[in-house]
Residue frames relative to the residue before (quaternion, step in Angstrom):
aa qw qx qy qz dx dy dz
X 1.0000 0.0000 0.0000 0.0000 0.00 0.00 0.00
X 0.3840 -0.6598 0.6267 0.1567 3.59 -1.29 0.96
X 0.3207 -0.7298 0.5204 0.3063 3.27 -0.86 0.90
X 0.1358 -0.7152 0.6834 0.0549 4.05 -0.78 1.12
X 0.1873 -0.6350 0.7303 0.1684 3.60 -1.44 0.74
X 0.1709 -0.8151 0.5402 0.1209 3.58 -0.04 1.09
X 0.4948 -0.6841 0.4959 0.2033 4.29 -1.10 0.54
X 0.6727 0.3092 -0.3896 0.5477 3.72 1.74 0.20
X 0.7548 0.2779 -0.4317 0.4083 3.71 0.51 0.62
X 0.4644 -0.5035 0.4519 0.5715 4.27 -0.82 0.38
X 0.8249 -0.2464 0.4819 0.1632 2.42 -2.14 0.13
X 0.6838 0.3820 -0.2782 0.5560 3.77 0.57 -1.66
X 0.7789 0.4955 -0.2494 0.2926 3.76 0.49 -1.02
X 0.4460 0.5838 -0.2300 0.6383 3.24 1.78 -0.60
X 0.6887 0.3522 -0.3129 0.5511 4.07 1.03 -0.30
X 0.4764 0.6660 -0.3659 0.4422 3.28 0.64 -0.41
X 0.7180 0.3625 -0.2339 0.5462 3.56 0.21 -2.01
X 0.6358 0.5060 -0.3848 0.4377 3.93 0.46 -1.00
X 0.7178 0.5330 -0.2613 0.3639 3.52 0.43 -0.77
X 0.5346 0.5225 -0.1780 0.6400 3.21 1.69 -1.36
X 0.6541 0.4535 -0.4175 0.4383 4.37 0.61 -0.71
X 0.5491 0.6114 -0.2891 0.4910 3.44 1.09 -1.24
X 0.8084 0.2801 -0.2075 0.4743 3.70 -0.33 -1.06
X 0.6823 0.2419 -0.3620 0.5872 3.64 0.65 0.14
X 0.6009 -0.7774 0.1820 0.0374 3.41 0.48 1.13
X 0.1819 0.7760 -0.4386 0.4152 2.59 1.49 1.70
X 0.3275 -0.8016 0.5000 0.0142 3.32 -1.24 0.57
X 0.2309 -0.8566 0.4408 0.1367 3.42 -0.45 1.40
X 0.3750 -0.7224 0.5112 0.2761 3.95 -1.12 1.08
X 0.6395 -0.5516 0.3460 0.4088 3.47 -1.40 0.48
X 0.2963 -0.6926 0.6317 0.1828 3.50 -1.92 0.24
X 0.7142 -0.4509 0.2092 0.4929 3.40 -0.83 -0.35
X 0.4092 -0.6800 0.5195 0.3167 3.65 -0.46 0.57
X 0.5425 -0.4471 0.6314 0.3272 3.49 -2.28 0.61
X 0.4952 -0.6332 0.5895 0.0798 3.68 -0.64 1.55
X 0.7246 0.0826 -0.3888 0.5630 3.46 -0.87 1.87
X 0.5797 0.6737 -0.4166 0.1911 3.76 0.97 0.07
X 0.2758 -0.7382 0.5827 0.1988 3.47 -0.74 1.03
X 0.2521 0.7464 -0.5985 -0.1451 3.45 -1.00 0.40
X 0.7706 -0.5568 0.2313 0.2067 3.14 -1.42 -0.03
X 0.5704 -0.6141 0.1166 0.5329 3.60 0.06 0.40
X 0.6542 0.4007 -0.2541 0.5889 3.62 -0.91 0.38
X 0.6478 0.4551 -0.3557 0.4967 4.25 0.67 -0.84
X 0.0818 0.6276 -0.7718 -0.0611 3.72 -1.39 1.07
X 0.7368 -0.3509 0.4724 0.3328 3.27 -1.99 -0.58
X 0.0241 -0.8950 0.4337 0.1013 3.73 -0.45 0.33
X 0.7364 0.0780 0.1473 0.6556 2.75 2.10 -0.68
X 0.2401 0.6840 -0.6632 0.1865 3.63 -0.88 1.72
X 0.1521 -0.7279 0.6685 0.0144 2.35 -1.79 1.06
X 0.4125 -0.6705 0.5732 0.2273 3.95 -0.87 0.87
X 0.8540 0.1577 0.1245 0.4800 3.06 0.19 -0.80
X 0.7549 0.4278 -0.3474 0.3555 3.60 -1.64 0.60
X 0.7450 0.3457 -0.1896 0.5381 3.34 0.74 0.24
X 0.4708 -0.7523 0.4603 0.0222 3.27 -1.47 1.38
X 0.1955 -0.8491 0.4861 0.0672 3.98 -0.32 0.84
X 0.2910 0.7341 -0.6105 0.0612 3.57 -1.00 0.58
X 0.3631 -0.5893 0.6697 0.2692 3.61 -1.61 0.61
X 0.5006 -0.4224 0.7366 0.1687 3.09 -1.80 0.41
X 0.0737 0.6564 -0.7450 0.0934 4.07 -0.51 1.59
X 0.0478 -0.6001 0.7525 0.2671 2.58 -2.30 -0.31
X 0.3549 -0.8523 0.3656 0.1179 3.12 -1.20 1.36
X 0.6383 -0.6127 0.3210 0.3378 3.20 -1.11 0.73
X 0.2713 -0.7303 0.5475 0.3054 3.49 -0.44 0.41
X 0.3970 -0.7538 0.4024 0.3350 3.54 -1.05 -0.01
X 0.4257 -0.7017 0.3858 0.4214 3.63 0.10 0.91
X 0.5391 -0.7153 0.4398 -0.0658 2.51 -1.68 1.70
X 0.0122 0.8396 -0.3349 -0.4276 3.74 0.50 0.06
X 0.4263 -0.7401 0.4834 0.1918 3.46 -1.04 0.78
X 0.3813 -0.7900 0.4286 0.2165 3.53 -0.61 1.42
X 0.4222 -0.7990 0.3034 0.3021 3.14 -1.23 0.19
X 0.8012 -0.3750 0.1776 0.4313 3.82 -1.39 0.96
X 0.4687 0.8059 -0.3528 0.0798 2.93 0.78 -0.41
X 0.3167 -0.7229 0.3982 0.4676 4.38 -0.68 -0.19
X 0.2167 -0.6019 0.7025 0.3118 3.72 -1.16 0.87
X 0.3636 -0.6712 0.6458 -0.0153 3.14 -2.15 0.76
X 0.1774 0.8034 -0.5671 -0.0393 3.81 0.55 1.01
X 0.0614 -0.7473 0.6319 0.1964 3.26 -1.32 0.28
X 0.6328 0.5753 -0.4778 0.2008 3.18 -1.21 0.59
X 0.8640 -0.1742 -0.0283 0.4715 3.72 -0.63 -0.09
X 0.5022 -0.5922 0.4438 0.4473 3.83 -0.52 0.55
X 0.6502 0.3626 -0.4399 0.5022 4.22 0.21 -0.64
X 0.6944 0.4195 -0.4156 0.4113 4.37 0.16 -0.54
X 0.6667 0.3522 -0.3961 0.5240 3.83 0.93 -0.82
X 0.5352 0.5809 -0.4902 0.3685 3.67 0.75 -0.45
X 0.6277 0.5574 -0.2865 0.4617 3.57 1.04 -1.74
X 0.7391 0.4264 -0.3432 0.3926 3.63 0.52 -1.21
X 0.8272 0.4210 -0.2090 0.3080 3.32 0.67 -0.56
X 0.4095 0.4929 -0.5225 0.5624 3.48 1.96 0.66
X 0.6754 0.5121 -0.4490 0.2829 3.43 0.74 -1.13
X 0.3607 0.8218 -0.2886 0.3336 3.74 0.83 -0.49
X 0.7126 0.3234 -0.0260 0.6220 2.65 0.19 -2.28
X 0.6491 0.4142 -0.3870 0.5073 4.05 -0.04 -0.21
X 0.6182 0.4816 -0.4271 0.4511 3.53 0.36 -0.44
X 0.8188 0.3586 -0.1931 0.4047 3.43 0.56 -1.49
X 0.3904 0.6111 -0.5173 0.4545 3.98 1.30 0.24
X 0.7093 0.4611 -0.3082 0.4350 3.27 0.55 -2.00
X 0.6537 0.4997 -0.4500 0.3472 3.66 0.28 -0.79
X 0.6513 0.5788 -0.2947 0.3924 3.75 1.16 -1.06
X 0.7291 0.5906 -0.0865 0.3348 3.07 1.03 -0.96
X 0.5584 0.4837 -0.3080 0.5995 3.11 2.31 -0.56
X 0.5633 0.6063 -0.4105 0.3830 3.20 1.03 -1.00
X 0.5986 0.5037 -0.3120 0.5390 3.87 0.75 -1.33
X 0.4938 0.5038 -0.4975 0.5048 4.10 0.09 -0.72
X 0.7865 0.3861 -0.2801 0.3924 3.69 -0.44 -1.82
X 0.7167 0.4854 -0.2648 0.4249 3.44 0.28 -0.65
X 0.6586 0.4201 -0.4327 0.4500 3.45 0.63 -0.31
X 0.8638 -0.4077 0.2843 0.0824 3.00 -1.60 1.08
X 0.0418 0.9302 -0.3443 0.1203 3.85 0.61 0.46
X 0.0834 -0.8012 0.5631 0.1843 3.60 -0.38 0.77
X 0.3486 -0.7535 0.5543 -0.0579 3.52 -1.32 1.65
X 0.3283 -0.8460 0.4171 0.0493 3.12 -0.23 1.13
X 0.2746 0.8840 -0.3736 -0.0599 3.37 -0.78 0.47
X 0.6966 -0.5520 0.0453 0.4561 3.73 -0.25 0.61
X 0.1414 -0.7712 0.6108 0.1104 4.03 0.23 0.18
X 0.2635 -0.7235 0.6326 0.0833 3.23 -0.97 1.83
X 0.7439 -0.2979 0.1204 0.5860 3.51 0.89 -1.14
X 0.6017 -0.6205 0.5007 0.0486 2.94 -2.02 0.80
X 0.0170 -0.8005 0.5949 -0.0707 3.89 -0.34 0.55
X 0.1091 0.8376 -0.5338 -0.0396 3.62 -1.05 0.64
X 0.3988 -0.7890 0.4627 0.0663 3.75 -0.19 1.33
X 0.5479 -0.6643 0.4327 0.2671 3.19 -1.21 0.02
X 0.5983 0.2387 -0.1583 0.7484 3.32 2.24 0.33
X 0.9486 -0.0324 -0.0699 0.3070 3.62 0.66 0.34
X 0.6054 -0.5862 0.4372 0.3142 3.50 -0.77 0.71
X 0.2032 0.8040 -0.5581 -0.0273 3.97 -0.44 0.50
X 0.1041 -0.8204 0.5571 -0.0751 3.85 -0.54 1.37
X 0.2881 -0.6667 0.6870 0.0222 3.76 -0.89 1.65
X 0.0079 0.7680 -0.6336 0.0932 3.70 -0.27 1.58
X 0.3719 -0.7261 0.5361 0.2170 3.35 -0.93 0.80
X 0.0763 -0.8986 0.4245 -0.0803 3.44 0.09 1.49
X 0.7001 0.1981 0.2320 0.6456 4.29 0.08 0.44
X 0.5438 -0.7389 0.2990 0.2623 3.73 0.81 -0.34
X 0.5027 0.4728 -0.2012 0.6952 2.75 2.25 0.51
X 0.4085 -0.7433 0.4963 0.1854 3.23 -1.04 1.36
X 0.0310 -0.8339 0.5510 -0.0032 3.39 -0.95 1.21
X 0.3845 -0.7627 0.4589 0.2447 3.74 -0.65 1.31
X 0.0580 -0.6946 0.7135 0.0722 3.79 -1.27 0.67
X 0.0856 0.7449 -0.6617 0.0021 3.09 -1.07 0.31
X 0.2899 -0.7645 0.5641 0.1155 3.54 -1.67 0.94
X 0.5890 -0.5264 0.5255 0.3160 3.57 -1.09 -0.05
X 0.3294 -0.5900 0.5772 0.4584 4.00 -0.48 0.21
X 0.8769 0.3831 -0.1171 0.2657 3.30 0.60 -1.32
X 0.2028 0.5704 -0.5830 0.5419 3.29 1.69 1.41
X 0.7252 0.4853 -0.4528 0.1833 3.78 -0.15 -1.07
X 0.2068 -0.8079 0.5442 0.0920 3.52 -0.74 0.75
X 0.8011 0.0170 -0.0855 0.5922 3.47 1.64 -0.36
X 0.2015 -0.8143 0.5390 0.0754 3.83 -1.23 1.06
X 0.0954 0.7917 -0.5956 -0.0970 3.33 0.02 0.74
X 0.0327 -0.6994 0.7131 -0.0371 3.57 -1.51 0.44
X 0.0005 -0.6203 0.7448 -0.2459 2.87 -1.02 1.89
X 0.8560 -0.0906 0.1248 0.4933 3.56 -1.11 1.55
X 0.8332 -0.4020 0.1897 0.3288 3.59 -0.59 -0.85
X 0.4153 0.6085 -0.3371 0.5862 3.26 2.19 0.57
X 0.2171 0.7741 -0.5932 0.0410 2.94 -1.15 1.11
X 0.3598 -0.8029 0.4693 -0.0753 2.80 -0.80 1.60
X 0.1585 -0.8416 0.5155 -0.0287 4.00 -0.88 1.39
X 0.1980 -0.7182 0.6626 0.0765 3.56 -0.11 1.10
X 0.2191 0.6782 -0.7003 0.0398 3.52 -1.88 0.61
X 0.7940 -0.4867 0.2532 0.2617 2.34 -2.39 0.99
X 0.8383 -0.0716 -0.0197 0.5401 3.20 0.99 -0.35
X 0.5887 0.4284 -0.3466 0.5913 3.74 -0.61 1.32
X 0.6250 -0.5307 0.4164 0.3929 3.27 -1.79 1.23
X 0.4626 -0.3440 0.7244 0.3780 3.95 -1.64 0.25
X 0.1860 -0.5157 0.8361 0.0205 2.49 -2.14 1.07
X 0.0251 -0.6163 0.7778 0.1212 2.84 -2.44 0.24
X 0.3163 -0.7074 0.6231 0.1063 2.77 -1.93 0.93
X 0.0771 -0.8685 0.4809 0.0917 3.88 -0.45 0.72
X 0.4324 0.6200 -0.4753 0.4501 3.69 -0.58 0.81
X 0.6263 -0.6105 0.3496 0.3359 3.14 -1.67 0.55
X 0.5818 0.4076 -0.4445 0.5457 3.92 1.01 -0.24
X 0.2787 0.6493 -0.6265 0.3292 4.13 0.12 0.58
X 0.7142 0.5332 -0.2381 0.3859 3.41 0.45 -0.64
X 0.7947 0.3040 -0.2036 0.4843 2.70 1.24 -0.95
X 0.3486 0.5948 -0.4909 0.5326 3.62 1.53 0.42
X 0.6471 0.5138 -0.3468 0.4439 3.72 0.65 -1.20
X 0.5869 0.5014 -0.4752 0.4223 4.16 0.56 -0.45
X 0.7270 0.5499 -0.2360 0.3368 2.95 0.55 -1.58
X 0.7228 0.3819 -0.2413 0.5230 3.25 0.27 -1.48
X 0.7381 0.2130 -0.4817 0.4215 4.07 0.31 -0.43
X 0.4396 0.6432 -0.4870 0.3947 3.86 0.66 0.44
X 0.8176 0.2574 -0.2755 0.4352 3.29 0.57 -0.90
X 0.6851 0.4654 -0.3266 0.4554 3.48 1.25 -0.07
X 0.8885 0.1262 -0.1752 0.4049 3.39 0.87 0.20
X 0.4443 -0.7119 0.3414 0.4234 3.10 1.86 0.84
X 0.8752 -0.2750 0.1770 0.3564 3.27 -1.53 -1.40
X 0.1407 0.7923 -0.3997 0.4390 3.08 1.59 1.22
X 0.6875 0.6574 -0.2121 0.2240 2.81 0.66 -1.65
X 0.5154 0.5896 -0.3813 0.4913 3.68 1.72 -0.56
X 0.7691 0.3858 -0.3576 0.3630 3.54 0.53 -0.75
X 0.4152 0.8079 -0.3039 0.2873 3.62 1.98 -0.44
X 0.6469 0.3752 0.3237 0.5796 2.41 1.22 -2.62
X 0.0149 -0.9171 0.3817 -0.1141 3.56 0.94 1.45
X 0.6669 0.2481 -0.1525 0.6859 3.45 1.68 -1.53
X 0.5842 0.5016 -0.5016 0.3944 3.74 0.20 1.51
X 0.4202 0.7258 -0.3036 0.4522 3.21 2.18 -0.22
X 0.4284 0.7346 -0.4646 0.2470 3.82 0.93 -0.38
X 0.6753 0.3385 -0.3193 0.5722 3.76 1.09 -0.96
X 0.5386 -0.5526 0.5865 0.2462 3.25 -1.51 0.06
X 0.4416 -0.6011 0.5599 0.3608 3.70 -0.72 0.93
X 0.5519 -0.6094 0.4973 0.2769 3.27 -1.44 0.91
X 0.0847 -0.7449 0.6199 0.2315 3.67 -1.17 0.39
């Protein structure tokens, strides 16, 4: 079977049945490949898409170094309420300063344009528009260690490298595939709100 995105059923429901072909142990024939792609022997295309779907990495940002004062003692003199004042104001300065630092550092998903999309029988391959120049990434099925799928976000954890997500209505169906080939007939317990069809018999 050829995977077809057909224009009379959604998108989420059109995953489903795929998801339901997959676990009842069907098998999907190649399409056209993403043009300059090497793959490996025995690896074809099963699935591209040009268009419709949203891309981001999982960063963490650099903070800019902060300068850090020295240990030194300050000496205020003068009324108890102004050294009082000077010394809350201090301590409030240096929270807020902690507190931006903590912001920058936390973890951040970064968006970027996605020209096109390609999915193998051993890997994930994405043409990001990067700097104004299209740059290919590609993953392993068998790097992903976690699949989350929520509505039309899907989200790839690996063994190594930032998590991606993909956003749009054919996510789901990237999410069959990719937890099909990475975790076979697992993939039902992976891919819980895609379980609605029955696997074909």
């Amino acid at each position: 079977m050829t995977a077809v995105m057909h224009d009379t059923a959604s998108p989420l429901a059109q995953a489903m049945q795929l998801h339901a072909f997959l676990l009842g142990g069907g098998q999907l024939g190649p399409v056209a490949d993403l043009p300059g792609t090497a793959f490996d022997p025995g690896e074809y295309t099963v699935t591209r898409l040009d268009s419709g779907l949203g891309y981001a990495r999982l960063c963490t940002a650099a903070p800019q170094a902060v300068p850090v004062q020295s240990g030194g003692v300050t000496v205020m003199v003068g009324d108890p309420a102004y050294v009082a004042g000077f010394a809350l104001g201090a301590t409030l300065r240096s929270t807020m300063q902690h507190r931006a630092i903590r912001r920058a550092c936390t973890p951040q998903w970064r968006s970027q344009p996605l020209v096109a999309t390609a999915l193998t029988t051993r890997r994930l391959w994405t043409d990001v528009l990067d700097g104004g120049q299209v740059k290919r990434h590609w993953a392993n099925h068998e790097m992903v260690t976690d699949i989350r799928l929520a509505g039309d976000r899907l989200e790839l954890y690996f063994a190594r490298g930032a998590p991606l997500s993909l956003t749009g209505p054919w996510a789901p169906w990237c999410a069959a595939l990719i937890a099909h080939y990475r975790y076979g007939t697992r993939a039902a317990a992976v891919l819980p709100s895609l379980n609605s069809v029955l696997p074909y018999r």
